[in-house]
N, C-alpha and C positions, 0 to 999 in steps of 0.2 A: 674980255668976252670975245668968243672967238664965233665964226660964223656959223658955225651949228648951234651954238646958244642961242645966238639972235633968231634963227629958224624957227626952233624951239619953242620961245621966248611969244614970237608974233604967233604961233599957230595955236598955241594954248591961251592966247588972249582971244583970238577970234574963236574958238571955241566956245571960250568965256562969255564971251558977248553974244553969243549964238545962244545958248544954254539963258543967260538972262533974258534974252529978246521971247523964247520959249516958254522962260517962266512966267511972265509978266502975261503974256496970251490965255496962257492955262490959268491963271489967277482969275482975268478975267473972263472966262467963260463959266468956270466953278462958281463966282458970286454971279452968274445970270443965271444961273442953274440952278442955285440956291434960290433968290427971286421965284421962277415959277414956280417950284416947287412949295414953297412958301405960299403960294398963290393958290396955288392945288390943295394944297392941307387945309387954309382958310377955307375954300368952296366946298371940300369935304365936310369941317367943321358946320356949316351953314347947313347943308346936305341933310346931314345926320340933326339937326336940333330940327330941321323942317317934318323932319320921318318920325321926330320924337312927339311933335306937336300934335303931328296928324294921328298917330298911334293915341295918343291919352284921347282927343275927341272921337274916334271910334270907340274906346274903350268905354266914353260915359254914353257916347251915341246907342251902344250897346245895351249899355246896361237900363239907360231908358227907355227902349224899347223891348226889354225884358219884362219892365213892370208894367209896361202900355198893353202885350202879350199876355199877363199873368190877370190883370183885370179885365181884358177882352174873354180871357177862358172865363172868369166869374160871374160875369154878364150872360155871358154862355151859357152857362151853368142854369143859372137863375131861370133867364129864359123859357129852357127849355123844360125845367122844373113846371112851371108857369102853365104852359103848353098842353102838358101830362096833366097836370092836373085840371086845367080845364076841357080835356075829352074823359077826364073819368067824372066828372059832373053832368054829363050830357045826356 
């Protein structure tokens, strides 16, 4: 092996080892990256079932007080039926 081999030889190893020492960093910053983000989808996850929760209790909140609305008109109704008819007695 002549001394441009060995040159070579050593400059393509320290690349090498350069190139791993890079790989091994970027591996781990990707599995940290993964982690929060993993972290962020769970909070989304939680996020989205909280708005889904909240959504059905307005929807029966609603609708209960459609039929609270639809017997206050009857009442209403009655009432003033009630009303009329006792000024056409008078």
């Amino acid at each position: 092996m002549n001394t441009a081999e060995q040159i070579l030889v050593v400059f393509l190893s320290a690349a090498l080892a350069v190139f791993l020492a890079l790989a091994i960093v970027i591996a781990t910053q990707v599995i940290r990256l993964m982690k929060t983000l993993q972290q962020v989808a769970d909070k989304a996850e939680a996020f989205a079932d909280s708005a889904e929760k909240t959504a059905e209790a307005v929807k029966s909140a609603v609708g209960q007080l459609s039929v609270m609305r639809f017997v206050q008109n009857v009442v209403d109704m009655v009432q003033n039926k009630s009303k009329k008819g006792d000024k056409k007695g008078e």
